[in-house]
N, C-alpha and C positions, 0 to 999 in steps of 0.2 A: 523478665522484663521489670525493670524498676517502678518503682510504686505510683510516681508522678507521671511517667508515659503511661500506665495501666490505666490512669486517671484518666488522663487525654485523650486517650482513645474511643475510651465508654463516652464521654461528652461528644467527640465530633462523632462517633456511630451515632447518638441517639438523631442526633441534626437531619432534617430533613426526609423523615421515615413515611411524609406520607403514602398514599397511593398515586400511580400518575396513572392521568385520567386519558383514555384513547386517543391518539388523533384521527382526524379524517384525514382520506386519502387524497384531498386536496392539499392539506396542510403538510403531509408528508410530501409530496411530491416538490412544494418549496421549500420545505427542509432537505432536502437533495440533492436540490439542483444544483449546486457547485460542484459537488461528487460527482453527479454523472454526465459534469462539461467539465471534468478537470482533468480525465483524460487518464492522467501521468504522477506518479508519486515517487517521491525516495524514501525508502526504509532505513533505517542506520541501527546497526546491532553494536554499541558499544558498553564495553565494562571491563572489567579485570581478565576477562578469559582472555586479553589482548595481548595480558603481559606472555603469558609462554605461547600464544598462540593455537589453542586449545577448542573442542567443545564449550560453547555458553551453557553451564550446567549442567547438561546432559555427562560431561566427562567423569562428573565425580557421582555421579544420580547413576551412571552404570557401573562403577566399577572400575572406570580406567583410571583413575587417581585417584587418592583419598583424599575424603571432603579436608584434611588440615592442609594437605599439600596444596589443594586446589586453591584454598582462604590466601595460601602464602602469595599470593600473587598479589592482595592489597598494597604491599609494601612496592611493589614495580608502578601501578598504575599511578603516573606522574600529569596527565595531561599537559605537558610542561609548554606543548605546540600547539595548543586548542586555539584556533581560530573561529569563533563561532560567525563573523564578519564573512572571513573566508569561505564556511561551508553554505552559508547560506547565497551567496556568489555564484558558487558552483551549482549550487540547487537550481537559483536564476536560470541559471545557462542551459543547464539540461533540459528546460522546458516544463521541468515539472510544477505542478501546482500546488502541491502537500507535501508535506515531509511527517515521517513518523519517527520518533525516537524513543529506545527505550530505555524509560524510565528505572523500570526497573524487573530485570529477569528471575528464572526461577531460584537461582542461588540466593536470590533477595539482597543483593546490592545497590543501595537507592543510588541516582544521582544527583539527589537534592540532599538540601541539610532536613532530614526527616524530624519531626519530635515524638513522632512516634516509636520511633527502634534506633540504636545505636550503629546499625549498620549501613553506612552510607562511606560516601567516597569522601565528605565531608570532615566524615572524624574519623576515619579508618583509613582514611590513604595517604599519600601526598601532593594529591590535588587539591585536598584541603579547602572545598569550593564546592556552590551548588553550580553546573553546569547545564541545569535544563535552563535556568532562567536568560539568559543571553542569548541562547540559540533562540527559542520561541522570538526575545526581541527583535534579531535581526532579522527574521522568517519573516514576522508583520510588516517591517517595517520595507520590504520587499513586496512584499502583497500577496505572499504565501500563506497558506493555510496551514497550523502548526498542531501539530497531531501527537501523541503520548500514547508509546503502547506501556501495559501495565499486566505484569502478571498478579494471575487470581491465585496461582498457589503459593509459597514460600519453602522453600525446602533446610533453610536454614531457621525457621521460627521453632522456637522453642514448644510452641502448641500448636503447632502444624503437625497432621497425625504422620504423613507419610515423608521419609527422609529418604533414602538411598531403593533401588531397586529392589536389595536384598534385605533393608532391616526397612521397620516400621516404629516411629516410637509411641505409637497406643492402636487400638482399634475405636473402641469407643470411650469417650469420659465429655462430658456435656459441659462441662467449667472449664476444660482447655480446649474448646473449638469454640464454647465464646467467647474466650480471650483474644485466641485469634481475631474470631469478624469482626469484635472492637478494635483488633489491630488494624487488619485489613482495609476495613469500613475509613478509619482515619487518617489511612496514609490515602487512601481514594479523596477522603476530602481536603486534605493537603493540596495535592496537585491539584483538585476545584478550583480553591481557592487562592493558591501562589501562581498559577498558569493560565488554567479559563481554557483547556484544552479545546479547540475547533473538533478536533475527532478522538474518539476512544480508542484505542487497538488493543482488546483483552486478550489473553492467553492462558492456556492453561487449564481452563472450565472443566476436561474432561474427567478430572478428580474425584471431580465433588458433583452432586445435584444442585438445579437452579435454586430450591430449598434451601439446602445448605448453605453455598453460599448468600444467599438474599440478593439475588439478583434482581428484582423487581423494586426490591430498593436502593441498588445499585443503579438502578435504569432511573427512579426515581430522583435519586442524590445529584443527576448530572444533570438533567433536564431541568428541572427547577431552577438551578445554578443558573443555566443557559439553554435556553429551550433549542436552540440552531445548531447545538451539537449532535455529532456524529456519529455511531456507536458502531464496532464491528459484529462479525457473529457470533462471536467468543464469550458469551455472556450468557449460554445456556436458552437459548429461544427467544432472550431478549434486545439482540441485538436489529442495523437497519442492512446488514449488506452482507454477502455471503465472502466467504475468505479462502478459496482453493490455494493451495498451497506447493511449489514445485511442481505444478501440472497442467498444463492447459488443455482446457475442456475442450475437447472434439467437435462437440456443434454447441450453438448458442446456449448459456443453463437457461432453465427456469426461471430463476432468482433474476426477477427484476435490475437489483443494483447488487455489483462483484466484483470482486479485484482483484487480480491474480498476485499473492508475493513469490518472487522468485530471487534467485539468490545472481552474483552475476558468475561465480565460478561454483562450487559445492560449499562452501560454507556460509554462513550466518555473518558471525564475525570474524574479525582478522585472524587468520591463520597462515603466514610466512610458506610453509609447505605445500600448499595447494595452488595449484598452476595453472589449475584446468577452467581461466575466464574463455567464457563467449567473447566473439569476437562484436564489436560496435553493430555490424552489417547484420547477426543473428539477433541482437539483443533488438535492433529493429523492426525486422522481421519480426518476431515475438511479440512488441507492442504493437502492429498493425493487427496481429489477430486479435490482441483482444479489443482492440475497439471496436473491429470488425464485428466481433459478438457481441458487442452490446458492452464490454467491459473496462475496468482500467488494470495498469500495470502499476504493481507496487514494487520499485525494483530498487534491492537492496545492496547498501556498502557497509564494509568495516572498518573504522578506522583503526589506527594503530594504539598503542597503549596511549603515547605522547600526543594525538589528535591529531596527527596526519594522515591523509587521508591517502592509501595506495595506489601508484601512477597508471597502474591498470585500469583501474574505476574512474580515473578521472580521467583517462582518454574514453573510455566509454560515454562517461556522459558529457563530456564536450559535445563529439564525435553525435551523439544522439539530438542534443541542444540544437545542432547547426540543420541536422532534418527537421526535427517540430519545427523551429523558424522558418526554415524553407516552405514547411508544409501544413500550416498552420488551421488554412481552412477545411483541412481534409482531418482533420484531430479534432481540434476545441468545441463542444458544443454541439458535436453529430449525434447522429443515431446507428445503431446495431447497423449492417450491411443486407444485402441481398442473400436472401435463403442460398444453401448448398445446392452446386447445380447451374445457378447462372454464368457467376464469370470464374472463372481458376485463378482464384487470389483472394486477400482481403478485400472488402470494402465498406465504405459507409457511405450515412445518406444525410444530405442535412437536415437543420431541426425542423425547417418547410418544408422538406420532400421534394422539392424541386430537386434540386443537386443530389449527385448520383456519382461517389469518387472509388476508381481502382487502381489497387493498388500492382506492380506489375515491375516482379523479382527478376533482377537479371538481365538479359536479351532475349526478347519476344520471337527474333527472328525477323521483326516488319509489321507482324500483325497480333492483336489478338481477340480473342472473339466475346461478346457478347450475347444473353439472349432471355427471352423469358420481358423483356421490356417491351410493355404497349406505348409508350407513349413515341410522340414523335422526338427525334433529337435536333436541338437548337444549334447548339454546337459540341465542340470539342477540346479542351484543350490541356496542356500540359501545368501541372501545378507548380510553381515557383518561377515558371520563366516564361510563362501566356503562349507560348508558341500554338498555335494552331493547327489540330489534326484533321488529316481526310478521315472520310469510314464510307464503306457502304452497306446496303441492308438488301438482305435474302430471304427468301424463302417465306414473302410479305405479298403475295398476290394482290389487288384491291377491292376482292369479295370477302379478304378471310378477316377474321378479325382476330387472329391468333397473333401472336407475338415473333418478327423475323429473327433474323440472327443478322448479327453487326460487325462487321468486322472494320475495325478500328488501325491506320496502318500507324506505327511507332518506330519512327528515324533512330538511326543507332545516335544519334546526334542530340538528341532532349532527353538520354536516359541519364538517371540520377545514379550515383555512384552504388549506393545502397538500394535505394526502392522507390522506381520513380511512382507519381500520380495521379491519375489523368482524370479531368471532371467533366464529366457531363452536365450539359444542360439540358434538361427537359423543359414539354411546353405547357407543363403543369406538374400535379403532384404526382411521384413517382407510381404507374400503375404496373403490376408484373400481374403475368400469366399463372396461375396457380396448375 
């Protein structure tokens, strides 16, 4: 590292080292609140691994390339198609509410003009251009939430200990891992400061200790900045929202606030050779469980080296946009659904408990059933097109006070292509049978 970034570094690390002081759990709960009525996010995994289509760092970090063949890809990555106007259009349209982009992954390729390290898209490519900063513009100026994931390790820093799977280049030496966290520490405050990032998305943490890295004033460095940001879990215990990863959790987690990332076919980013997209209808499906659980979908695309963004992914999230718009009030602003057990499908509830929405895959056949609900039902009806349902209730004698079973009938005629569904009214707040 040259002498004047080594400079930079140590100065923007010392910045902002206090301690941050706890919040209550009122204060977190409206620092939140956009995350856990936002529903719906898009990930975007772009960088050099675009040009051959490749593993994002993992290819040369195992073994399948070598790290100079890997680097050889700067010279492709053109951005020449970058629509940052257009991507954020599309973001619109899909419904989602946040966008996460990475800034910069484990090979440690920024997409800003860094002052910290020489490697950026800026002065190493022929994009010759910082690219976070346009997107964030068009994101806001949409009324999206703009989000910067950021890995914590670097596999190409020079005093970064661990480099490839099979080599290491030190174990311990305390003068090049502080080098680093000055590194580290001030390309973090970079993007503070050039962006003002709404959410964090860290990566990587598994490395190192929350110690080590200084996590705590990592947590500190952003909050001060902007106390209404966001942080994921990837920060070693410091983060606000748990981040499962290609997998959806079985029954509701723990974890208060969570977001499932998933990819829409098996890779991260652009990889030309992988075929295997979900289709719109599953990729729906998918996001009805997780809000169902209490969670959001983080669902991600790749663009191409040149910023186009691949015609699979944009029919997906068209295709996804025209259901949240349909089904808006069955998304935005609910809460987790009905414990396992009541209805066979997703559902949510709204943020008054009053409204009680299922979600109901396919042909029902005419009916489908409910049950475990005390309260009386108001009505019935179809979401996006108000039609109105019959139901009757069983198994409701007027001595018991147990919960009947509802059977709700559903015309082949109000089903939605994908996933129709239905809201109930209740004539109070939602009570269930335990």
């Amino acid at each position: 590292m040259k002498l004047n970034n080594l400079l930079y570094c140590l100065l923007l690390a010392s910045i902002t080292m206090t301690s941050f002081s706890q919040e209550t759990e009122g204060e977190k709960l409206k620092r939140m609140q956009w995350f856990s009525d936002a529903k719906l996010g898009i990930f975007i995994h772009w960088g050099i691994y675009a040009v051959n289509g490749i593993d994002e760092s993992w290819s040369f970090y195992n073994g399948y390339i070598g790290y100079s063949d890997y680097m050889k890809q700067l010279k492709g990555f053109t951005a020449s198609k970058y629509n940052p106007e257009g991507w954020a259009d599309l973001i619109k349209e899909s419904g989602a509410r946040y966008a996460v982009l990475t800034s910069k992954h484990h090979d440690g390729v920024a997409l800003w003009n860094s002052r910290a390290g020489d490697l950026t898209v800026v002065k190493k490519t022929p994009a010759a251009r910082d690219l976070i900063a346009p997107f964030c513009e068009a994101l806001r100026k949409r009324g999206i939430k703009a989000g910067l994931y950021y890995s914590l390790l670097d596999w190409s820093h020079p005093d970064y200990p661990n480099f490839t799977k099979a080599e290491k280049r030190y174990t311990e030496d305390q003068g090049r891992w502080d080098r680093f966290t000055a590194f580290n520490h001030a390309q973090i405050g970079e993007l503070i400061k050039n962006f003002n990032p709404d959410l964090w998305w860290f990566d990587g943490d598994w490395e190192q200790s929350a110690e080590k890295w200084k996590a705590a004033e990592i947590r500190s460095m952003i909050l001060e900045a902007n106390p209404n940001t966001i942080i994921n879990s990837r920060l070693q215990g410091y983060g606000d929202y748990a981040t499962p990863e290609q997998g959806l959790p079985s029954s509701k987690p723990a974890d208060r606030y969570w977001e499932l990332c998933m990819t829409m076919n098996d890779s991260w980013g652009y990889q030309q050779n992988d075929r295997n997209f979900k289709t719109p209808g599953q990729v729906i499906w998918i996001f009805a469980e997780c809000i169902s659980k209490g969670g959001n979908l983080l669902l991600d695309i790749g663009p191409k080296a040149d910023g186009t963004i691949p015609d699979e992914e944009v029919t997906v999230l068209k295709t996804l946009g025209k259901w949240t718009s349909k089904h808006s009030e069955a998304v935005y602003g609910t809460n987790a659904g009905l414990p396992a057990g009541y209805f066979h499908g997703p559902s949510t509830i709204s943020r008054d408990s009053t409204m009680l929405y299922l979600f109901v895959s396919g042909d029902p056949r005419g009916q489908v059933m409910l049950e475990g609900v005390r309260n009386k039902i108001n009505r019935i009806y179809v979401v996006g097109n108000g039609n109105k349902l019959t139901w009757k209730e069983y198994l409701r004698p007027y001595w018991s006070s147990n919960a009947g079973l509802v059977f709700i009938d559903v015309p082949e005629a109000v089903l939605d292509e994908h996933l129709t569904v239905l809201a109930v009214v209740l004539d109070g707040k939602l009570d269930v049978q335990k």
